[in-house]
CHARMM internal coordinates of N, CA and C (Angstrom, degrees):
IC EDIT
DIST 1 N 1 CA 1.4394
DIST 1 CA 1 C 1.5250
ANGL 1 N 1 CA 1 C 108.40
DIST 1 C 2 N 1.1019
ANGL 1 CA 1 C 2 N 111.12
DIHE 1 N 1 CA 1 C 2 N 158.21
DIST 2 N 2 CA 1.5879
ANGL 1 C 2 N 2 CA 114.61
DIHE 1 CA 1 C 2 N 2 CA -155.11
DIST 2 CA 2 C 2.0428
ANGL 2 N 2 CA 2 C 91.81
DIHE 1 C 2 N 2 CA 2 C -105.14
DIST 2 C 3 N 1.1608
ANGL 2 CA 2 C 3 N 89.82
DIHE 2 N 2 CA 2 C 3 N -174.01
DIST 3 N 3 CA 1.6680
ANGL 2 C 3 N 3 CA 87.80
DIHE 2 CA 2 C 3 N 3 CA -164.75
DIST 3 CA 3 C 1.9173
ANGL 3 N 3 CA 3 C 88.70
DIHE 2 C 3 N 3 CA 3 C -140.25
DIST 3 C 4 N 1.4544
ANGL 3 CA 3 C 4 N 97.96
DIHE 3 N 3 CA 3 C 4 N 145.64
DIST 4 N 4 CA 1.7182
ANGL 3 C 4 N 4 CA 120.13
DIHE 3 CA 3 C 4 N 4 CA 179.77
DIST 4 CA 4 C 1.2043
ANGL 4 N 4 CA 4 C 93.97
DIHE 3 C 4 N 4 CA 4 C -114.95
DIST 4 C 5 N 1.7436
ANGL 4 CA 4 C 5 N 110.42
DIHE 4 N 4 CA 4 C 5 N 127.81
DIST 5 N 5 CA 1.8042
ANGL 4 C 5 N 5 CA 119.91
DIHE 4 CA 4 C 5 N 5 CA 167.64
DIST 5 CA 5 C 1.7909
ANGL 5 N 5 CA 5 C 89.39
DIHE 4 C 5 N 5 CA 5 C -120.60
DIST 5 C 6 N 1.7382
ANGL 5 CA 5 C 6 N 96.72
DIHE 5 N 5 CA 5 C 6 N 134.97
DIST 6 N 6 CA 1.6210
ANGL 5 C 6 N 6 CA 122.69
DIHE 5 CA 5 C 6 N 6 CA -168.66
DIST 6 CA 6 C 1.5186
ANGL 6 N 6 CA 6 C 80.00
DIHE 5 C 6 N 6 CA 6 C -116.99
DIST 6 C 7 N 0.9005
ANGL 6 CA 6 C 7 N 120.53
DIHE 6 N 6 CA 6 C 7 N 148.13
DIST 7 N 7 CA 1.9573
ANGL 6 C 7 N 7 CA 151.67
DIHE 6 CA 6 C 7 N 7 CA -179.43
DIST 7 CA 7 C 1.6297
ANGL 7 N 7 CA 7 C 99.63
DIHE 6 C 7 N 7 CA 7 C -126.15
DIST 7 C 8 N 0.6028
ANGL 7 CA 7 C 8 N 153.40
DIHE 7 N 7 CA 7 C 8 N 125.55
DIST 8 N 8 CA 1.8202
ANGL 7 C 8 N 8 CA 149.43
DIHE 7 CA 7 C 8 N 8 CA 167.65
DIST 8 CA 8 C 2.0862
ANGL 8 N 8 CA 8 C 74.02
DIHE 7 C 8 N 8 CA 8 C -120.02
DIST 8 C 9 N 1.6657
ANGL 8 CA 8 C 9 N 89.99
DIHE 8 N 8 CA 8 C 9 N 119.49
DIST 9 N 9 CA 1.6910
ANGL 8 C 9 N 9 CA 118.83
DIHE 8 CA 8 C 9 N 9 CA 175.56
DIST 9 CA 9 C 1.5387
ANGL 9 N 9 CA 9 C 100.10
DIHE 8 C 9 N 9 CA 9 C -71.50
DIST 9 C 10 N 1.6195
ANGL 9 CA 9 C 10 N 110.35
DIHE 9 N 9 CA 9 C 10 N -77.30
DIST 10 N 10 CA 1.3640
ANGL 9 C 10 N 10 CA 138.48
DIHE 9 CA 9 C 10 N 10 CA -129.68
DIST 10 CA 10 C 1.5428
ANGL 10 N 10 CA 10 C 109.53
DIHE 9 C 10 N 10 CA 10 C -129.82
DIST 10 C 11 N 1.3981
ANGL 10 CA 10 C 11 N 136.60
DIHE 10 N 10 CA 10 C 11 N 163.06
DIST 11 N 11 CA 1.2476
ANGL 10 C 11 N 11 CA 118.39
DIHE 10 CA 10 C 11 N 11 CA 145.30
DIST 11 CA 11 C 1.6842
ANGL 11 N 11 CA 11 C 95.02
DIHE 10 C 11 N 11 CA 11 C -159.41
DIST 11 C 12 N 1.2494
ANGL 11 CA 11 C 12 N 83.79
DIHE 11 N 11 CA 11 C 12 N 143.87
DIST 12 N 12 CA 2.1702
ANGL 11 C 12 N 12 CA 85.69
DIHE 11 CA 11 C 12 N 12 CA -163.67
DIST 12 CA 12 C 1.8170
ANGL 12 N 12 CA 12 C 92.25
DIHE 11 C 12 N 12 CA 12 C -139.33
DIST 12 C 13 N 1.4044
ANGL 12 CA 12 C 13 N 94.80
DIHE 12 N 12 CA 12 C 13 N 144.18
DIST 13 N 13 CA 1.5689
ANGL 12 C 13 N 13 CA 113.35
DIHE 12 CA 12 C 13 N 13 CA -178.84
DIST 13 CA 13 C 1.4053
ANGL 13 N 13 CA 13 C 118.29
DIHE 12 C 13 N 13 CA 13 C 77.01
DIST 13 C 14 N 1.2639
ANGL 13 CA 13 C 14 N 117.68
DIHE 13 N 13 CA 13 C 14 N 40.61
DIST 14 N 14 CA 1.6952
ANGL 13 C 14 N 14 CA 117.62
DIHE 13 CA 13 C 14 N 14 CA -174.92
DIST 14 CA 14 C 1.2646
ANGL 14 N 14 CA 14 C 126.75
DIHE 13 C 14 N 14 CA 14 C -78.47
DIST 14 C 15 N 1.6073
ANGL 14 CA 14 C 15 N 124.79
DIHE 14 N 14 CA 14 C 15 N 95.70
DIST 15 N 15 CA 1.2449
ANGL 14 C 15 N 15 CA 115.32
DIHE 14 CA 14 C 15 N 15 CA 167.10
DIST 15 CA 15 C 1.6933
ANGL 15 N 15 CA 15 C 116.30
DIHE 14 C 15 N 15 CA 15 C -5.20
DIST 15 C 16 N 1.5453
ANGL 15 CA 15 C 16 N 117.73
DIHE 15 N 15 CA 15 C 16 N 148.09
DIST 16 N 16 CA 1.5017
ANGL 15 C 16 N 16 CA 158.73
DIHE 15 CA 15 C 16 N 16 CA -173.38
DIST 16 CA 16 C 2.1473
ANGL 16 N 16 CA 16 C 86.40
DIHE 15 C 16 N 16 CA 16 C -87.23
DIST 16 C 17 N 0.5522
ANGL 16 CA 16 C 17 N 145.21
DIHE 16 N 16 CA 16 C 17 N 81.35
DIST 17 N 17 CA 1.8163
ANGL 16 C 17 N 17 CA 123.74
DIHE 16 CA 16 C 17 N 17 CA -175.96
DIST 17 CA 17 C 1.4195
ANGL 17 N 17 CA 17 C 91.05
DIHE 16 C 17 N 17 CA 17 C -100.78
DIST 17 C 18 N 1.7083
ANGL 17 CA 17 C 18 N 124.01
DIHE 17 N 17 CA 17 C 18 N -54.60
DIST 18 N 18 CA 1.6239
ANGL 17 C 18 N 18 CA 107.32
DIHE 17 CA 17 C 18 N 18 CA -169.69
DIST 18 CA 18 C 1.5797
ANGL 18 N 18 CA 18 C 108.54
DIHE 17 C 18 N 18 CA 18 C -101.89
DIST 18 C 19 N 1.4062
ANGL 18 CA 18 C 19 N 110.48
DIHE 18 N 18 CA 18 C 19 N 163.46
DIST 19 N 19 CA 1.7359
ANGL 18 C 19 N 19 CA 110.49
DIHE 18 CA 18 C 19 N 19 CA -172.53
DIST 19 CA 19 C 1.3115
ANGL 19 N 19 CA 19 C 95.48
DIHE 18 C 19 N 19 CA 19 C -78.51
DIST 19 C 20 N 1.4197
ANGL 19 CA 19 C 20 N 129.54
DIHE 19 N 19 CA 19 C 20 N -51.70
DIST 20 N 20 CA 1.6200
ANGL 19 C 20 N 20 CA 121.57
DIHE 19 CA 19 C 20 N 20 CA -149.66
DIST 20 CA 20 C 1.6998
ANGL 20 N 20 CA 20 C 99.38
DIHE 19 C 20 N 20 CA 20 C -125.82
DIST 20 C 21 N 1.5300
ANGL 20 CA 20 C 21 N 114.96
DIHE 20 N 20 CA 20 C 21 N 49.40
DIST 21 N 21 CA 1.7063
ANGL 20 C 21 N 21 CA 112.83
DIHE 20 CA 20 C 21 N 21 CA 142.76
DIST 21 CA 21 C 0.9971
ANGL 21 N 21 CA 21 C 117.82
DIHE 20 C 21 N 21 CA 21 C -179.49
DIST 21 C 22 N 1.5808
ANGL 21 CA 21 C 22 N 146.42
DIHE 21 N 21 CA 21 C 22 N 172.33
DIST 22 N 22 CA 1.1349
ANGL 21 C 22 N 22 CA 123.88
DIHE 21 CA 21 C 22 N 22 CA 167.44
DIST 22 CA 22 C 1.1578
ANGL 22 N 22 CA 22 C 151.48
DIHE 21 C 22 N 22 CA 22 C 28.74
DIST 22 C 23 N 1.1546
ANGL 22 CA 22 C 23 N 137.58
DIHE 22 N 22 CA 22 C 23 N 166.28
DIST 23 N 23 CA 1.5010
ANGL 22 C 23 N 23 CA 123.10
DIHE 22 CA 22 C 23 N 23 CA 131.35
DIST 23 CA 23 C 1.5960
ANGL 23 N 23 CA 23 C 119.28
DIHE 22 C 23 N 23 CA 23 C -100.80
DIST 23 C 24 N 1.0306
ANGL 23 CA 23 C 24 N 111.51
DIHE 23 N 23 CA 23 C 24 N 139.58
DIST 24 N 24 CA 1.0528
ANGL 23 C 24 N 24 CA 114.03
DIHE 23 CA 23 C 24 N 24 CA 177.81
DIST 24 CA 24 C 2.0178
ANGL 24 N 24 CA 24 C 128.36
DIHE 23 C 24 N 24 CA 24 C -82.89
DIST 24 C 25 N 1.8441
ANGL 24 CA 24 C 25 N 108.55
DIHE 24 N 24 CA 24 C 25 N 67.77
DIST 25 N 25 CA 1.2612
ANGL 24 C 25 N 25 CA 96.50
DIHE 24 CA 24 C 25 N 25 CA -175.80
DIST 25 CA 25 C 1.3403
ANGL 25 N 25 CA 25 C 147.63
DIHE 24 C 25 N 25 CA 25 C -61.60
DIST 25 C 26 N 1.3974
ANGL 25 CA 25 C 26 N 109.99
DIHE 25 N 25 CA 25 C 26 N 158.37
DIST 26 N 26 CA 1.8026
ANGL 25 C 26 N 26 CA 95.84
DIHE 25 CA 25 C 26 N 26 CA -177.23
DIST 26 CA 26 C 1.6669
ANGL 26 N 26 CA 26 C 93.25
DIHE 25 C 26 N 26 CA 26 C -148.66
DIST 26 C 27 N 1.0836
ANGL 26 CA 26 C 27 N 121.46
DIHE 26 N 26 CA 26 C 27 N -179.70
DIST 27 N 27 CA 1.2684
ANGL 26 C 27 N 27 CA 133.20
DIHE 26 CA 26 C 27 N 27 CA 174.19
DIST 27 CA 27 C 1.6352
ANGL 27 N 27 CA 27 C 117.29
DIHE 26 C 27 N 27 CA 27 C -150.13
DIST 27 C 28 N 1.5277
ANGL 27 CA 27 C 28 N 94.94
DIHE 27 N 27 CA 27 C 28 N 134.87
DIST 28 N 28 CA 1.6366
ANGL 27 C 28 N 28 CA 98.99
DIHE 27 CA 27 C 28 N 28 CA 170.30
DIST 28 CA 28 C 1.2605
ANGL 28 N 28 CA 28 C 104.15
DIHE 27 C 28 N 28 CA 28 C -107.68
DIST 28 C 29 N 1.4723
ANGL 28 CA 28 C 29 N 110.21
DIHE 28 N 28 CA 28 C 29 N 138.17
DIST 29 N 29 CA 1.5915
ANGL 28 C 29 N 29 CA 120.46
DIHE 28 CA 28 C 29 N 29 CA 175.02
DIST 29 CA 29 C 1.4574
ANGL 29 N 29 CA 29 C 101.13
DIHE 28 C 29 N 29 CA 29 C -124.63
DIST 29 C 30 N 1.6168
ANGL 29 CA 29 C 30 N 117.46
DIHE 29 N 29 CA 29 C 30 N 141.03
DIST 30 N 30 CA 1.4640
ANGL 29 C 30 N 30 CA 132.60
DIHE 29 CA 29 C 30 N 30 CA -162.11
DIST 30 CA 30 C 1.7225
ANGL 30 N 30 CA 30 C 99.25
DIHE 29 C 30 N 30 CA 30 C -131.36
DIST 30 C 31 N 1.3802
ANGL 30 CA 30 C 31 N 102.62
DIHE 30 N 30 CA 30 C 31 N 119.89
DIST 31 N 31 CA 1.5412
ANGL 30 C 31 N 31 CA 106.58
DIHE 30 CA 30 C 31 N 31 CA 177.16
DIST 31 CA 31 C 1.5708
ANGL 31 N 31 CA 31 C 108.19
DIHE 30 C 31 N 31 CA 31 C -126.39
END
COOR INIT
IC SEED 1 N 1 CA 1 C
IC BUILD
């Protein structure tokens, strides 16, 4: 079976989720 490589580039407009750091990003990808 063959294999899929996902790159996530960019991510722009990220919800505020915690008060005191970061955000904590993640991404869902749908195939």
């Amino acid at each position: 079976m063959g294999q899929l490589e996902v790159i996530i580039v960019e991510g722009r407009n990220l919800k505020q989720k915690d008060t005191f750091s970061e955000n904590d990003a993640y991404v869902k990808v749908y195939l």
